[in-house]
C-alpha positions in Angstrom: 64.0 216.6 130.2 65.2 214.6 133.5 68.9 213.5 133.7 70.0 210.2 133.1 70.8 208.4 136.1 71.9 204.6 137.0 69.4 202.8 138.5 69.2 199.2 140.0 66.6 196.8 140.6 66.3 194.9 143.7 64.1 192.2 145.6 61.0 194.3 146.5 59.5 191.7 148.5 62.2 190.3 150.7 63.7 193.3 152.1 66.3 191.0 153.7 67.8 190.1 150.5 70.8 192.8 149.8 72.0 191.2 146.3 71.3 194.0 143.1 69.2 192.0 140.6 69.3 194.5 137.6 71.5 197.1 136.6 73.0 199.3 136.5 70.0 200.9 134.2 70.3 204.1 132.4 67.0 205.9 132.9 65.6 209.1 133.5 63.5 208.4 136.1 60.1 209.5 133.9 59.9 207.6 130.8 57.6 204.7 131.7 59.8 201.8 132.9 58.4 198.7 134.8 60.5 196.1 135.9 58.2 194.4 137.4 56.4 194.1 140.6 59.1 191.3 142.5 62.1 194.2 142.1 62.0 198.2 143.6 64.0 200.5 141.7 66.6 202.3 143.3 69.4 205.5 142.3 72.6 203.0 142.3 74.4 204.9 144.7 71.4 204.9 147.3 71.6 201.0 147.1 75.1 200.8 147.5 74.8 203.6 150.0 72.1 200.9 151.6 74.2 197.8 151.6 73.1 196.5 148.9 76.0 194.4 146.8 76.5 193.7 143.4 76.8 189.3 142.7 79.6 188.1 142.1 80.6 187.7 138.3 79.9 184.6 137.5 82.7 182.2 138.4 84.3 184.6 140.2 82.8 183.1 143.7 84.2 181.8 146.9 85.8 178.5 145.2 85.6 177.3 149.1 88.6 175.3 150.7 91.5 174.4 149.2 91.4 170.2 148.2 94.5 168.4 148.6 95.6 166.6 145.7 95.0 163.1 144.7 97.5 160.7 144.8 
């Protein structure tokens, strides 16, 4: 039986896009597993390895510049 690795999914079709869109996965690289054909798997530290980035969580992004206050 294969090991169980992490995996992630990422845009198979736009190789400019470097954002992770699944994962990390558990998987053993044999069972049948299809994500689908708009992501490419890929061993999680190959993709980080890559470039590739994990999103930020979610409103943890840039909040931008700082407003002034109102008044």
């Amino acid at each position: 039986m294969a090991e169980t690795r992490a995996y992630v999914a990422v845009n198979a079709v736009d190789p400019a896009d470097m954002v992770i869109k699944l994962g990390p996965l558990l998987w053993d690289g044999e069972t049948e597993y299809d994500p689908g054909p708009q992501y490419q798997l890929l061993l999680e530290a190959d993709a980080l390895a890559q470039g590739y980035v994990y999103p930020p969580p979610e409103g943890g992004g840039d909040p931008g510049p700082e407003q002034p206050p109102e008044g």
